[in-house]
C-alpha positions as CSV (number, residue, x, y, z in Angstrom):
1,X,-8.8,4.8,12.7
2,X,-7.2,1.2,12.8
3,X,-4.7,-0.1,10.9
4,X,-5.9,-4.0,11.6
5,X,-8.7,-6.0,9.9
6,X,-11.1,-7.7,13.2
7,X,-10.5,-11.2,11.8
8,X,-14.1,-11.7,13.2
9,X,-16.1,-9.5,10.4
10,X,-13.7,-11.9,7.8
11,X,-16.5,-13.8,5.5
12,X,-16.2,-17.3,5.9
13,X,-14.4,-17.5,2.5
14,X,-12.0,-15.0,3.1
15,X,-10.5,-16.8,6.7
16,X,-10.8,-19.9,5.2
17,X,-8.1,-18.6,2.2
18,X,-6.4,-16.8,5.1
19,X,-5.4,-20.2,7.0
20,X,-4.5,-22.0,3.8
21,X,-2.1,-19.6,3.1
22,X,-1.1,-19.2,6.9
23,X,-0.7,-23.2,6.6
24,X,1.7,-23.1,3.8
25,X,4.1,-20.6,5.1
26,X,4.4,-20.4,8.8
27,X,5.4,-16.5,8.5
28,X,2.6,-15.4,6.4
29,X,0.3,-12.6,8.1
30,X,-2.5,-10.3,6.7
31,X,-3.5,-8.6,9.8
32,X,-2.1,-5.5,8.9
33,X,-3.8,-3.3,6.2
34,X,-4.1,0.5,5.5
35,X,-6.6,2.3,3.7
36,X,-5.9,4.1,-0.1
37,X,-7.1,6.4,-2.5
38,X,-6.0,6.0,-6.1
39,X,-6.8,9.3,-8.5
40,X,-5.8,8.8,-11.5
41,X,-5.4,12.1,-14.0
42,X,-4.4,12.0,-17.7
43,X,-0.9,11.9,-17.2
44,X,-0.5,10.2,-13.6
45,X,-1.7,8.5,-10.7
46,X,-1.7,9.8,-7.5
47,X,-1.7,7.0,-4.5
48,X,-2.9,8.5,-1.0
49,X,-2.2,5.6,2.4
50,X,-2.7,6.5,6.0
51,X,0.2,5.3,7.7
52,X,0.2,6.6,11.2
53,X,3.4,5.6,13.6
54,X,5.1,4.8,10.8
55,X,8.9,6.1,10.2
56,X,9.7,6.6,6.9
57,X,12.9,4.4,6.6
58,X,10.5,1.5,7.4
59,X,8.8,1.6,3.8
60,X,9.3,0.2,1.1
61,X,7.8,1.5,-2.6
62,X,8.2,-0.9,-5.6
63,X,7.2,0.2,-9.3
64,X,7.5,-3.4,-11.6
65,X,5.7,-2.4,-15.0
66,X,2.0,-2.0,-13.4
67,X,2.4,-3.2,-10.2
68,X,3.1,-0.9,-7.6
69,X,3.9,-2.6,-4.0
70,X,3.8,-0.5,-0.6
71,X,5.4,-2.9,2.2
72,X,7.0,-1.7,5.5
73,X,6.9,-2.3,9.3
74,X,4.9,-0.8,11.9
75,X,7.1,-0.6,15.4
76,X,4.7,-0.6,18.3
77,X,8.1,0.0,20.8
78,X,6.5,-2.0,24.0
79,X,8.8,-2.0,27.2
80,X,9.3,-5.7,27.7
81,X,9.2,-5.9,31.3
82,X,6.5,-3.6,31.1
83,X,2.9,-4.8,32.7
84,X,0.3,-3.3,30.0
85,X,-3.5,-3.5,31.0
86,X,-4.3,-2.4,27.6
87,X,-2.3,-3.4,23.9
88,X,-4.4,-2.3,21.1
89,X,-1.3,-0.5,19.1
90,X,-0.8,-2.9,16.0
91,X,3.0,-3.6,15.3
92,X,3.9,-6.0,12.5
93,X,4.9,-6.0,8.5
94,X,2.2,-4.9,6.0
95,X,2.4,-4.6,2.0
96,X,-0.3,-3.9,-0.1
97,X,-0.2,-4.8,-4.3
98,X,-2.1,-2.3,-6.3
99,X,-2.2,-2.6,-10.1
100,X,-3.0,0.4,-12.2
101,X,-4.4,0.0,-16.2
102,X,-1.4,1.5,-17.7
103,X,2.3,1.6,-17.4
104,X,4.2,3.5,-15.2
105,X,7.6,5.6,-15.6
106,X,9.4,4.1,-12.8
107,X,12.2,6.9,-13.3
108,X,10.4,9.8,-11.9
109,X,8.4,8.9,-9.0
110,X,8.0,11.4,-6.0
111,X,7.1,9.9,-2.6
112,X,6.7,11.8,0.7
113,X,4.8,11.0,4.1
114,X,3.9,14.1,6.0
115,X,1.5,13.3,9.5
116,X,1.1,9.8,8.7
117,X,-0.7,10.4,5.2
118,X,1.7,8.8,2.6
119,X,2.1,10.4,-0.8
120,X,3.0,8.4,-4.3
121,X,3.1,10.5,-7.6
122,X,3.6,8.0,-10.2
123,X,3.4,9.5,-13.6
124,X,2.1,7.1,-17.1
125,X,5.0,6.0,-19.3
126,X,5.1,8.0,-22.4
127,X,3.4,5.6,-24.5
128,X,0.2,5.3,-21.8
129,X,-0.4,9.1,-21.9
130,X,-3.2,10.1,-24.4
131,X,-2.1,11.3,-27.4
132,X,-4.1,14.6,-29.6
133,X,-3.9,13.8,-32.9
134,X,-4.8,16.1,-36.0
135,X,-6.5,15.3,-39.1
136,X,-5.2,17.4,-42.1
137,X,-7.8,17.7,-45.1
138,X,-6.4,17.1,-48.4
């Protein structure tokens, strides 16, 4: 499992986006990704990333409304001086933008990584969560 997109299976669309963007800010860099699972049950949604190597003071988890945001830094910890034959470890800043169809209490999210799977339990707002209603006869 890789934590890197091969820039070389990028449709031509895609890298062509990529450079513009590269272009207009000199940081900019999407070579980092991670894959997710989103389950989403009647009262909250569950957000599942693989994240090996990664400590957990290097992520970052930001609720806006709908938007949740998962950023952070992946430390590859190279010896400088070192001669590698081999340097496949990626090492770099990722964030990945997920928005959900409702919104979010922002108040009681629970996050924990445990052997590099990251877990986000984000429950609905009050006013997202399906409501029974009864109909009285008259």
């Amino acid at each position: 499992m890789t934590l890197y997109i091969n820039p070389i299976r990028r449709s031509s669309k895609r890298w062509m986006l990529e450079e513009m963007k590269r272009n207009l800010n000199e940081s900019y860099r999407s070579d980092l990704t991670f894959p997710i699972d989103v389950r989403a049950d009647s009262d909250s949604y569950t957000i599942k990333a693989l994240l090996p190597g990664v400590e957990t003071d290097a992520l970052n988890i930001q609720i806006v409304n709908e938007t949740v945001t998962i950023s952070g830094e992946i430390k590859a910890n190279r010896e400088e001086d070192a001669h590698y034959l081999t340097s496949e470890r990626p090492e770099g800043k990722f964030q990945r933008i997920l928005s959900l169809p409702t919104e979010l209490d922002q108040d009681n999210v629970e996050a924990h990584l445990e052997n590099g799977v990251l877990t986000v339990l984000i429950p609905k707002a009050e006013k997202a969560k399906p409501r029974t209603i009864k109909v009285k006869a008259k």
